[in-house]
Every structure is written in structure tokens, then in C-alpha cells.
C-alpha positions in Angstrom: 71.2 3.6 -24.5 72.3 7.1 -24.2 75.7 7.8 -22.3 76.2 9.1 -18.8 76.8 12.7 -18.9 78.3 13.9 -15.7 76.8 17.4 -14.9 78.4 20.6 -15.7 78.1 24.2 -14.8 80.0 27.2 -14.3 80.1 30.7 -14.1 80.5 33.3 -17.3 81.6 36.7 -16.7 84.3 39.0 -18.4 86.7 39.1 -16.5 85.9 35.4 -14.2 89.2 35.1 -13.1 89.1 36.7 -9.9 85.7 34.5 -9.1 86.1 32.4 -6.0 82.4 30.3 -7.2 84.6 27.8 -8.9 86.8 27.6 -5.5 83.5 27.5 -3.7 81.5 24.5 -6.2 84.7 22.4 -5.8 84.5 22.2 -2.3 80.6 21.2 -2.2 80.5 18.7 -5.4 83.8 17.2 -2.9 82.1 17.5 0.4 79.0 16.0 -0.8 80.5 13.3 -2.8 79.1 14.5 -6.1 80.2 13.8 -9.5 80.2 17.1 -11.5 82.3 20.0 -13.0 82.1 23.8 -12.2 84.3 25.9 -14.7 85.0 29.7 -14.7 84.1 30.7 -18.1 85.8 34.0 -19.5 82.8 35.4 -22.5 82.9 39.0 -24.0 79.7 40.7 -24.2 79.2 39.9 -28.0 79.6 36.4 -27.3 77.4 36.0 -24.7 74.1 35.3 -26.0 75.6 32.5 -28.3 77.8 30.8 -26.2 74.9 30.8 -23.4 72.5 29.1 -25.9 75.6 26.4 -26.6 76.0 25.3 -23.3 72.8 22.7 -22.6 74.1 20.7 -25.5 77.9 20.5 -24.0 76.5 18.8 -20.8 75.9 22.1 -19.1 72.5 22.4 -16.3 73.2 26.2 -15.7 75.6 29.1 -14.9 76.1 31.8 -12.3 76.3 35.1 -14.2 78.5 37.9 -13.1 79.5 41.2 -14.6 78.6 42.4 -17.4 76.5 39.9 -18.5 73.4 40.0 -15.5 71.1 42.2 -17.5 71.5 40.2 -20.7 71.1 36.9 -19.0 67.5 38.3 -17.9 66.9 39.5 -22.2 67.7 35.7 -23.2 65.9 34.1 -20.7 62.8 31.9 -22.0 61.5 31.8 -18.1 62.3 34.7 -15.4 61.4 34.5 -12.0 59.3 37.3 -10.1 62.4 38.6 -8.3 64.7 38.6 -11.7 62.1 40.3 -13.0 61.5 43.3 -10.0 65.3 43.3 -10.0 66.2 43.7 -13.5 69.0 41.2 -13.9 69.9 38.1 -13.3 72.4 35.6 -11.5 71.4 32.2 -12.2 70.7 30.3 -15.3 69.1 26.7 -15.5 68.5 25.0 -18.8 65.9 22.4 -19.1 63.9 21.2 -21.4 61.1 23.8 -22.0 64.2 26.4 -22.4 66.6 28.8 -20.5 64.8 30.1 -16.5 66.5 33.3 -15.3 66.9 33.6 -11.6 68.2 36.1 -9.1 69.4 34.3 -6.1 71.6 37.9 -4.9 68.6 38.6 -2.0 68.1 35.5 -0.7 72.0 35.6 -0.5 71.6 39.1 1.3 68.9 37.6 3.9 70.4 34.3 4.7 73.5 35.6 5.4 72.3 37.7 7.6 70.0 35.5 9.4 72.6 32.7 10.0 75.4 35.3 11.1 73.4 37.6 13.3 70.7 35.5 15.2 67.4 37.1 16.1 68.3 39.8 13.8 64.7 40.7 11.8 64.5 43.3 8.7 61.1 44.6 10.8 62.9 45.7 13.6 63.3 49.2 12.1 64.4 51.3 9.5 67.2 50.1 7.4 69.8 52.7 5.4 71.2 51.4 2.0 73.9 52.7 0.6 74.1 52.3 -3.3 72.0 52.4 -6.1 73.8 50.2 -8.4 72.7 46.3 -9.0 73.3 44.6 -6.2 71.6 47.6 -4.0 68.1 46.1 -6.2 68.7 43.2 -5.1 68.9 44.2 -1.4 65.8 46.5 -1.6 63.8 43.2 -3.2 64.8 41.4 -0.3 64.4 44.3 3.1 60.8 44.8 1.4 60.1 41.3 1.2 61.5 40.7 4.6 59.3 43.0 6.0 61.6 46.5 6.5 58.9 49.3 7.5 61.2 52.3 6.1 64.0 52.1 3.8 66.7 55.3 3.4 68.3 55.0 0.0 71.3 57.4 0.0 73.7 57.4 -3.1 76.3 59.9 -4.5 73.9 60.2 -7.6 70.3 61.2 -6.2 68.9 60.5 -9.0 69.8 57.1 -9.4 68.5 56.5 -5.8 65.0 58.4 -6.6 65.0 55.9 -10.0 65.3 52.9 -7.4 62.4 54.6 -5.4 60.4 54.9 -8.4 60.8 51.2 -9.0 60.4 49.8 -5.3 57.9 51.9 -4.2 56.8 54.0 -1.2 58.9 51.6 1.7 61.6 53.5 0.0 62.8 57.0 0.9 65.7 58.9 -1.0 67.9 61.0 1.4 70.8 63.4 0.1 74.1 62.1 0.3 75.3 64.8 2.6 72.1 63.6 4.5 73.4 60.2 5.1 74.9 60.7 8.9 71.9 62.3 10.6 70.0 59.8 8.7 71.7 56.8 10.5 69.7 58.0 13.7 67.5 54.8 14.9 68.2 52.9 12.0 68.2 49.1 13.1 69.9 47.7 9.6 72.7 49.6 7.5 73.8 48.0 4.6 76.7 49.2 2.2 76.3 48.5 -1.5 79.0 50.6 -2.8 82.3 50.0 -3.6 83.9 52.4 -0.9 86.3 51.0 1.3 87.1 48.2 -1.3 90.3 47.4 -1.8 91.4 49.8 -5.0 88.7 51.8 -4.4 87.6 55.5 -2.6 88.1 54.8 1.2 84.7 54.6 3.6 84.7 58.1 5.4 80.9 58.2 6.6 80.5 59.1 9.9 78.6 57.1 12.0 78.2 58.3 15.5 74.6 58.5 14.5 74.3 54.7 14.7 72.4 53.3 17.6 74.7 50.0 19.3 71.8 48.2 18.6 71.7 48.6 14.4 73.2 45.6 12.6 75.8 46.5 10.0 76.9 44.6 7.0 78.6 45.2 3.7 78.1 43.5 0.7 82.2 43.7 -0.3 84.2 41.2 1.0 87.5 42.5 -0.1 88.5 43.4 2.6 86.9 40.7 4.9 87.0 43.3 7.4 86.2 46.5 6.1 86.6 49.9 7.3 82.3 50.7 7.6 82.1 47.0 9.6 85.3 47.8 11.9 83.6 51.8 12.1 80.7 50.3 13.2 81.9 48.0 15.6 84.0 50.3 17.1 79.8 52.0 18.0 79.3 48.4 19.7 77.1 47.2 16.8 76.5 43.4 15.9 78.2 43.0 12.4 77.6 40.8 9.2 80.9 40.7 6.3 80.1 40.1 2.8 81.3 36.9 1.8 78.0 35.5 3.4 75.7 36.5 0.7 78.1 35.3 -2.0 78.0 32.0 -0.4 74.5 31.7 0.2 73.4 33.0 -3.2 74.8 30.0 -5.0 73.3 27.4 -3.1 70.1 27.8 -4.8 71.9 27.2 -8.5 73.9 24.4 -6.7 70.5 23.0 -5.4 69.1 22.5 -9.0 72.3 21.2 -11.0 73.8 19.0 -9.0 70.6 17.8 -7.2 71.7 18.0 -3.4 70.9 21.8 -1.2 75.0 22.1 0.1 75.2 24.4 3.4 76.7 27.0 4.2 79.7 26.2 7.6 82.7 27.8 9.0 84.5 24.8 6.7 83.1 26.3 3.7 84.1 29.8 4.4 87.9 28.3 4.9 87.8 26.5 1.9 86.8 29.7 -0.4 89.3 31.8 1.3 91.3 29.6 0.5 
């Protein structure tokens, strides 16, 4: 008769320390009265691969993948999903019997959070402007196009990292200069920021946005501050906004869903118990 094992996962990424997941696991594995484990898990790079492959036989169902390690989780991964795969990275591991399935939970993150924070709010309403061409602006992109967004302005510092992005998602995409990016606001019913300006430690936000219609929704994928300068900007226009800490939520219920067995949601409660 084999022993219990109670259920274990975590996240890996170098650093993991600053992670709020673990923060965020604890409170649904309590909330739901589940018996389980979710442990932040410092790996370097050269570690990764061997330490992922270690896991299933410590007790382990899966891990959330952060930077540095979301391309190599896809490059290990015996299964990927469709959207992994259009995205180039992944978030989510689950290990099971017929070997490691890569997953990339970062859109459906993006979409939900939107959907439960901004009610009626539909990516076919109108065009939507992205700014950012790093990772999580793939992940976005997978999700407006699947959504249904009829146009898509991709603006980043680097144009050729945007036109690289168009290359890959197709015509729904078009790349506008950075300069470009104010005028380009103009009847745009979705504006997303994917960069890192107006982070805390990083550049400040200083787009202007008096192109903006009152009607766009706004949201930014950095939570850090809660409030951030683009969201208060765009307020400020009378426009419905959506903070980041959303899609971080909503990406891990997914992951959540199949280690621990039960789909947790997503409340006001939760929010407070992250934030701490």
C-alpha cells in the first residue's frame, strides 16, 4: 500500500523571492480547505533543466515558471500547448505520467482580468494599442487576437522588435513608430502597457494621452505600483481602468486547477490576502 503523498508545487525562478504566488497558493489551498504545499523555489539557469526533471519524484504536480527560465520550460517540455507554443514560452508546468506539459496561462490571465474588472468590456469593440514587445506583450497579442481585436498598434522603443512580433502574429497586427504612439491612441478602445515604464525603479510613464477617447479601457500589466502613473493618466481622460495584479491572479488559477484538483476564484478577499 503506497503512502499518501500530500501534493506539492511551487514556483522556480532566479530571483523568486520577490514572488507573491506563494502568498497567493497559501491563501486558496487555506480557503478551500486543501491539503498541499506551494514553495518558492530559487534555480540558476544551469540548474534548471535538472532540478525541473527532479521534482515529480519529490511529490511535486507542477510549477509556475518565472524569469529566466519561461523559454526553457517550453525546450524541456514533453507536451506544449497551442498557445505556449504561438507564444514562445511558458508559465506552467504539470507532470504526469506520460511526461512534463508546458502551458501558458499569461493571456487567459490578461482576458479574465479584464473581463471580471471592467464588465461589458469586449476586445472587438475597437482597435487596441500595446505597448511592449517583450514576453508578456506575446502573450497579450495571443490573447486580443483570439478575443476577437479587429486592429492591433504595436508600438515599442525598438521597432524592430515590434515588426518581429508582427511577423509572428500576423496581419491583426500593425507596427507604429514610437514617436507615433500619441496620435495613434486616436479611437483606440483598449490600451494595454507591457513595459516596464512607470514601474517602481524604472523610467517614468511620460506618453501623452490626450488622444485617448473616454471610452478606451486602459490597463497595465505592472502592478508595482497598484496605481500607476499611465492608469491614473488615463483616468484623469475619464477612461474605465483595469491594474495589473488581476492577470497575475487569474493566470495561476489554471495551474492551481490541475494540482490541487479544485478551480479557486478570484475575490476582493484574495486580492487582500496577496497584498498582504
Amino acid at each position: 500500500m503506497s503512502a499518501h503523498r500530500i501534493p506539492l508545487a511551487g514556483v522556480i525562478g532566479a530571483p523568486v523571492a520577490h514572488s507573491r504566488s506563494p502568498r497567493l497558493f497559501a491563501h486558496w489551498l487555506e480557503t478551500l480547505g486543501i491539503e498541499g504545499h506551494y514553495a518558492p523555489l530559487h534555480v540558476e539557469p544551469d540548474d534548471f533543466e535538472q532540478v525541473v526533471r527532479a521534482l515529480p519524484r519529490m511529490g511535486f504536480r507542477g510549477a509556475n515558471v518565472t524569469l529566466p527560465h519561461k523559454i526553457a520550460a517550453l525546450g524541456i517540455a514533453d507536451q506544449v500547448s497551442d498557445r505556449a507554443a504561438r507564444i514562445g514560452a511558458a508559465n506552467t508546468l504539470t507532470f504526469r505520467d506520460d511526461g512534463i506539459h508546458a502551458d501558458n496561462t499569461d493571456g487567459h490571465g490578461f482576458i479574465s482580468n479584464l473581463r471580471q474588472s471592467a464588465p461589458g468590456w469586449a476586445a472587438a469593440d475597437g482597435p487596441a494599442v500595446v505597448l511592449g514587445a517583450g514576453g508578456a506583450a506575446r502573450a497579450v497579442l495571443d490573447a486580443l487576437i483570439e478575443a476577437g481585436a479587429p486592429e492591433i498598434r504595436l508600438a515599442n522603443r525598438t521597432r524592430a522588435r515590434a515588426e518581429a512580433l508582427a511577423e509572428a502574429f500576423g496581419p491583426a497586427i500593425r507596427v507604429i513608430d514610437w514617436a507615433e504612439t500619441a496620435p495613434a491612441l486616436d479611437g483606440a478602445a483598449t490600451v494595454v502597457n507591457t513595459t516596464s515604464l512607470g514601474m517602481q525603479g524604472a523610467d517614468p510613464f511620460d506618453l501623452d494621452l490626450s488622444a485617448l477617447p473616454a471610452s478606451a479601457l486602459a490597463t497595465d500589466i505592472v502592478y508595482t505600483p497598484l496605481d500607476t502613473p499611465m492608469l491614473i493618466a488615463a483616468r484623469d481622460r475619464g477612461c474605465r481602468t483595469v491594474d495589473g495584479l488581476g492577470m497575475l491572479l487569474h493566470q495561476a488559477v489554471p495551474g492551481f486547477a490541475r494540482w490541487f484538483g479544485a478551480t479557486p476564484q478570484v475575490t476582493e478577499a484574495t486580492r487582500a490576502a496577496v497584498l498582504g
